[in-house]
C-alpha positions in Angstrom: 122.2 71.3 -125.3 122.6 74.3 -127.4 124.1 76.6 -125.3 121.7 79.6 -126.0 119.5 76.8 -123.8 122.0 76.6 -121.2 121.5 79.6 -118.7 118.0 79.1 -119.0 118.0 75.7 -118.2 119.9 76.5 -114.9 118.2 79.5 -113.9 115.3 77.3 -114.1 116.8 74.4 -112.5 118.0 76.9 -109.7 114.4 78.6 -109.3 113.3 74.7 -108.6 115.9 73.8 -105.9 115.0 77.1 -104.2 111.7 77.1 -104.4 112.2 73.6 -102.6 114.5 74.7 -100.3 112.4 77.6 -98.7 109.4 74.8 -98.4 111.6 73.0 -96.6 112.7 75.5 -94.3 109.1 77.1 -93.8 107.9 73.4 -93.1 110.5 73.3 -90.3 109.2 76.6 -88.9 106.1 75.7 -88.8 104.4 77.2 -85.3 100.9 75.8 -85.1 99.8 76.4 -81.9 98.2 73.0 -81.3 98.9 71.9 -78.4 96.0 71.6 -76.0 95.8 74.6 -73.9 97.9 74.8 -70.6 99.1 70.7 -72.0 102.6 72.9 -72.6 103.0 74.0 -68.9 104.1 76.6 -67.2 107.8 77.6 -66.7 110.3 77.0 -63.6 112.0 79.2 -62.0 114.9 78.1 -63.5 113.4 78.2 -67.0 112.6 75.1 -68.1 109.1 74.1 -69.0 107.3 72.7 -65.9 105.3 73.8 -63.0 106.7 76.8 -60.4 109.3 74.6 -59.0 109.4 71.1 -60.3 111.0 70.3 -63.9 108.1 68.5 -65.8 108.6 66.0 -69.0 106.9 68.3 -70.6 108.0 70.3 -74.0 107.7 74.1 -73.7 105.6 76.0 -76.3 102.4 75.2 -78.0 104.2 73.1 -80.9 103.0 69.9 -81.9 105.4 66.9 -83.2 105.1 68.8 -86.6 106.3 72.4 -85.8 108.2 74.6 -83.4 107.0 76.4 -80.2 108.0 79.1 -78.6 107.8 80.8 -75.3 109.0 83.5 -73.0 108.4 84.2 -69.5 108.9 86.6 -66.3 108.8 85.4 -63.1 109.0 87.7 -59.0 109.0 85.6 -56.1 108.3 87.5 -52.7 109.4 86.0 -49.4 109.9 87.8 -46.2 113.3 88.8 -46.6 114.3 87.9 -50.1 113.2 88.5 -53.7 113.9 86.4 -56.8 113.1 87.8 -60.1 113.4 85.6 -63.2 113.2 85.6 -67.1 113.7 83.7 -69.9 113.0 82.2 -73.1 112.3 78.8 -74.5 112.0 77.2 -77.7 110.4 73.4 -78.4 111.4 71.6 -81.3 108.6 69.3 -82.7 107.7 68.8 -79.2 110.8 66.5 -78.8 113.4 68.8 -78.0 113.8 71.9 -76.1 116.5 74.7 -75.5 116.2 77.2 -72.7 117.8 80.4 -71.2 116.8 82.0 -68.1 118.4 85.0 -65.7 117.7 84.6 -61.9 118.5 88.2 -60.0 118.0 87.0 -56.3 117.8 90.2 -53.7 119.0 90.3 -50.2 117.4 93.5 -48.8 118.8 94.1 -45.5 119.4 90.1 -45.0 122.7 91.4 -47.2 123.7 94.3 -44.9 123.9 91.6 -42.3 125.8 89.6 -43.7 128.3 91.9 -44.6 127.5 92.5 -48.6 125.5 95.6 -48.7 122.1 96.4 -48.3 120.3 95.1 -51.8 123.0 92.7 -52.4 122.1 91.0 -55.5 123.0 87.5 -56.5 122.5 87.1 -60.2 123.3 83.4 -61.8 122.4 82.7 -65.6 121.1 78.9 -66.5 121.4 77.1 -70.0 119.1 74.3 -69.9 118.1 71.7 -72.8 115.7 68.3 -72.5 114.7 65.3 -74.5 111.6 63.2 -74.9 111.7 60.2 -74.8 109.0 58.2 -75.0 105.4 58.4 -74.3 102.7 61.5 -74.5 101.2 63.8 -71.7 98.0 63.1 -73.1 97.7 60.8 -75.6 98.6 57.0 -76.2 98.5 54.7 -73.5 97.5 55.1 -69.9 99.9 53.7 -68.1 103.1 55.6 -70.2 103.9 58.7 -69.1 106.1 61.2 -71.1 109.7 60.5 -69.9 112.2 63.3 -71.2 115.9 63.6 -69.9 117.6 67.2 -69.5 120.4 68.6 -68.2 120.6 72.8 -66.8 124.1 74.7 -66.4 123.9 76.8 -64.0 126.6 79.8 -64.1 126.3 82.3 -60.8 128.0 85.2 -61.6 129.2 86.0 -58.4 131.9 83.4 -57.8 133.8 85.2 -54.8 130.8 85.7 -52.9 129.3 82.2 -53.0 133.1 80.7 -52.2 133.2 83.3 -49.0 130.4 81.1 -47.7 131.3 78.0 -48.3 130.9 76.7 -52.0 133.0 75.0 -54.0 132.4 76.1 -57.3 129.9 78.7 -58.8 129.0 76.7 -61.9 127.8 73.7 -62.0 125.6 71.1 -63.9 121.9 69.0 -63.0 120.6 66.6 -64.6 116.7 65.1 -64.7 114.9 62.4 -65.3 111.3 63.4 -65.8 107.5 61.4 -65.9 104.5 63.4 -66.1 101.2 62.3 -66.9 97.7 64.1 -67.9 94.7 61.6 -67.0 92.7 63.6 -68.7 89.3 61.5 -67.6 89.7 62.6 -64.1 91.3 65.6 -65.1 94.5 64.8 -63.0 98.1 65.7 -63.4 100.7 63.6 -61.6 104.6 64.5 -62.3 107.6 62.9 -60.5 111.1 64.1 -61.2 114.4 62.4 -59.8 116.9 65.3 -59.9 121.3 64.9 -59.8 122.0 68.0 -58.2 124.9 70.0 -56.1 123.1 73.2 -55.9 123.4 75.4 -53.2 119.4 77.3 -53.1 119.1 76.4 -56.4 122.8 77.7 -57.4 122.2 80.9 -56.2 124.9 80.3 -53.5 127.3 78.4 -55.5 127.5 74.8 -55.6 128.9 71.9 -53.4 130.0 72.7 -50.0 132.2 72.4 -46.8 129.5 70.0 -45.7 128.9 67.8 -48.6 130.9 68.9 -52.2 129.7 66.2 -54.7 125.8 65.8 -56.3 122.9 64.1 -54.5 119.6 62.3 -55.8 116.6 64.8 -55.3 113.7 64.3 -55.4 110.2 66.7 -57.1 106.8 66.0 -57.3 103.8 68.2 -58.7 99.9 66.9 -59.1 97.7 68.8 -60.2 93.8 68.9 -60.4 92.6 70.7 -64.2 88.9 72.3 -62.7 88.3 73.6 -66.0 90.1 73.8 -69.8 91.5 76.4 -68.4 92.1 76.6 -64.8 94.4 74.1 -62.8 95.3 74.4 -59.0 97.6 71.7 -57.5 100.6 71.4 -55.6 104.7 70.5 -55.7 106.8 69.2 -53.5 111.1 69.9 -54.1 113.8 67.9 -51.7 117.3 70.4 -52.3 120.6 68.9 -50.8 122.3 70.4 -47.8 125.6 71.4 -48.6 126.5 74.1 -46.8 127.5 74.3 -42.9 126.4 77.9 -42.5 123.2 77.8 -44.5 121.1 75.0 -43.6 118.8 74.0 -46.6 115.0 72.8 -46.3 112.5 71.4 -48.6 110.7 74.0 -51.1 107.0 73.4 -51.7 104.4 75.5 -53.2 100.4 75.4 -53.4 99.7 76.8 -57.3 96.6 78.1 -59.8 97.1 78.4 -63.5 95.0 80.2 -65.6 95.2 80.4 -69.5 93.9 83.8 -70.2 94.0 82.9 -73.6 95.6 80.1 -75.7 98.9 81.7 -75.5 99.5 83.6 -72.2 99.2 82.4 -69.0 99.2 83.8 -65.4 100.0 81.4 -62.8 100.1 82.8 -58.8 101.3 80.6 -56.3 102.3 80.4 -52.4 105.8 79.0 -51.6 107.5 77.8 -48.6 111.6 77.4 -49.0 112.2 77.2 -45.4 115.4 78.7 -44.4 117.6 80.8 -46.9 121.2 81.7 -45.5 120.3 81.6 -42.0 116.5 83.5 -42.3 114.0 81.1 -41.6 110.4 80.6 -42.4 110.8 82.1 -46.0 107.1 82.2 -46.8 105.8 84.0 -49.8 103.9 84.7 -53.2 105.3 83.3 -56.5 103.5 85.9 -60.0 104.5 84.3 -63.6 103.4 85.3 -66.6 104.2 83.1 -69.8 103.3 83.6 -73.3 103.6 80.4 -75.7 103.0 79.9 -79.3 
């Protein structure tokens, strides 16, 4: 090739394999919104895409299996004596994958003055989560599949000599899930069962493992929900927690839930939770408020 030809010839060449290269890359960027609405979920309170406080098979965002999704969410809990505040972010990859990060600030009020931290005592614990699908679709294929995913949260409580003064073992530690959740969308039902591996003191806001029991346990979370309208479902979950910890006997959490999609991409969900006893305080009875925006 003369060479007069040559640097045009590569600049060209270049422009091509570019040009390609940002296709690509745009292509796998892709957010299309197009799911069907509130067919994403809502968001845990530990972050991960699900109802209020059951772990769903579901994908966070409004991604299909041809782009990404995105959401973020905030999250206060209001019990008697206690208040949990949460946020987070989420991202779902082709609505196979998904990567989450979410910060829990748990409040003692005057439960901590009597317990000898100081009034307003806060317990703060960050969780990294991530889940796989596996096979199946909420809505779509056959019947009798459900999506199955697999995921795994680390939990890190940033308050590591507190949590061991009352007994933990460790303030980090790992769960893992196993997930089926099914939309039926003829009668407009939601059904979810999650088996949970778990050492988690009140969801790892009090460490992890105890005097009482140190390794994980098999738990147990179920959700079903009833969809009244595109936009409106009201249901209920059911969480088993283990009880590690000879000081702080731990109950079952359940909750009683409406979400609404506002609009394709928020949602407001309102909720009232039982987690029985909580460091001693029983009958911890309250409101759950999220708000979620997904694309």
């Amino acid at each position: 090739m003369p060479k007069n030809l040559v640097l045009p010839a590569l600049a060209c060449w270049l422009g091509v394999m570019l040009s390609g290269a940002s296709a690509a890359a745009r292509e796998a960027i892709t957010f299309d919104s197009g799911k069907l609405i509130l067919t994403n979920g809502v968001t845990t309170i530990e972050g991960s895409g699900g109802g209020g406080l059951a772990t769903w098979a579901t994908i966070s965002g409004m991604g299909t299996n041809r782009a990404v999704g995105i959401s973020a969410h905030v999250t206060g809990v209001e019990l008697p004596d206690f208040r949990l505040d949460t946020h987070g972010i989420a991202i779902g990859i082709r609505d196979r994958v998904e990567l989450a990060y979410a910060r829990q600030n748990f409040n003692t009020r005057h439960v901590g003055a009597a317990l000898g931290l100081g009034r307003g005592f806060q317990f703060n614990q960050d969780i990294f989560s991530a889940k796989v699908r596996l096979a199946g679709d909420l809505v779509y294929g056959p019947g009798w599949l459900p999506q199955i995913s697999v995921g795994a949260e680390h939990k890190r409580n940033l308050d590591g000599a507190v949590v061991r003064a009352v007994g933990a073992r460790a303030s980090a530690g790992t769960d893992f899930t196993v997930s089926a959740t099914k939309l039926f969308l003829g009668a407009s039902v939601l059904a979810n069962a999650t088996v949970r591996l778990t050492k988690a003191n009140q969801f790892g806001l009090l460490g992890f493992g105890g005097d009482r029991n140190g390794g994980r346990s098999v738990q147990f979370e179920g959700s079903l929900g009833w969809m009244l309208t595109s936009r409106l479902v009201v249901g209920g979950e059911w969480r088993t927690r283990p009880d590690n910890l000879q000081i702080a006997h731990e109950d079952d959490a359940k909750d009683l839930f409406a979400a609404w999609a506002v609009t394709r991409h928020v949602t407001v969900t309102a909720a009232y939770v039982d987690v029985g006893s909580v460091a001693t305080f029983k009958n911890q009875r309250g409101g759950l408020l999220s708000l979620q925006l997904a694309y």
